[in-house]
N, C-alpha and C positions, 0 to 999 in steps of 0.2 A: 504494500500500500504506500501511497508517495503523501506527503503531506502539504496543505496546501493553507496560503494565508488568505484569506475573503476578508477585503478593505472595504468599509461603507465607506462611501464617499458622501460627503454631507455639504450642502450648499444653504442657503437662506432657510432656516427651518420658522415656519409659520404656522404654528399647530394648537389649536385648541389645547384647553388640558383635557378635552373627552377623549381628541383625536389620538394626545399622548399617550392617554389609558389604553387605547384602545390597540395603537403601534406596541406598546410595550406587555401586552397582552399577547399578542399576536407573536414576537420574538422569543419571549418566554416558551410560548407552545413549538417554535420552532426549534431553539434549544432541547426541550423535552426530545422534540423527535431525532434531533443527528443523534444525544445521548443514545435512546433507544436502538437506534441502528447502527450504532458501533461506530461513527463517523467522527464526533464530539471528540477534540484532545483539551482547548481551553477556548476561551471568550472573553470577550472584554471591551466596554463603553469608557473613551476616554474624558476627560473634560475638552472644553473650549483653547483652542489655538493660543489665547492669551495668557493661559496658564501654564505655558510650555518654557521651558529655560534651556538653550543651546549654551552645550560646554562645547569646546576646543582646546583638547590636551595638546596640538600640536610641536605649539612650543616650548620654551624654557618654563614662560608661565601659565598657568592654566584660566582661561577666560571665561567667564560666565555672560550669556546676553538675554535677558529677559523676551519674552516673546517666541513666537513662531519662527524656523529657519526661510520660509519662502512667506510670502507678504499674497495670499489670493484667497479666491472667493470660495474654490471649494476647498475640502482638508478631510484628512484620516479623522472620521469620530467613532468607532468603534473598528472590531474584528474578529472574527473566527479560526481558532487553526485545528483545519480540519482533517480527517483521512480520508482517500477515496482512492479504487484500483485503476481509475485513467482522468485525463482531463475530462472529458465527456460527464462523467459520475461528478465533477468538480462543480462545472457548469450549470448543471439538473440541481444540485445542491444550492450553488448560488445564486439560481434564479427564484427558488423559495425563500432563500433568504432577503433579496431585494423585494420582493412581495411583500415577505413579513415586519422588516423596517422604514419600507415607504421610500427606498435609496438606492440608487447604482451601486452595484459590489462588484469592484476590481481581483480579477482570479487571479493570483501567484503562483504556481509550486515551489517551496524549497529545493533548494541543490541538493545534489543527492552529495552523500557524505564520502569519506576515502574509503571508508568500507563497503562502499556499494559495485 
């Protein structure tokens, strides 16, 4: 099985708090179901872009810059990392999950490791 990251991608969110209930109603039950099917590794809803702090160890001294690294409209607000036996199974998967959070979901797979 290959594992794979599912990015929501989140732009202007304008939601009711019914609509909210109702989105995160709906994610919950989709969570239940990878669990169920063996799919489910982790998950996770981030905060807001402005609560992000960019380090750069590069140099001698270490820099901290408040904020997001890229300055735009849309951005990573949650993620999935999932198992599936092909891209195809990746896809079917991530298109319930843009269903069930009302957002575009960017498919990744991980690289596969030295052991592979």
């Amino acid at each position: 099985m290959t594992q794979y990251l599912l990015s929501v991608i989140h732009g202007e969110l304008s939601m009711s708090e019914d609509e909210m209930e109702a989105m995160f109603a709906a994610v919950g039950a989709f969570n239940q179901d990878l669990q169920a099917g063996g799919s489910w590794v982790f998950a996770g809803g981030l905060e807001a872009p402005a609560s992000a702090t960019m380090v750069d160890g590069r140099g001698e001294k270490v820099t901290l810059t408040d904020g997001p690294y890229a300055e735009t409209k849309e951005y990573v607000g949650g993620f999935w990392i999932i198992e599936a036996p092909d891209l195809d199974a990746a896809l079917e998967i991530a298109a319930r999950g843009s269903k069930a959070c009302g957002q575009p979901v960017e498919v990744r797979p991980f690289q596969a490791g030295p052991e592979a």
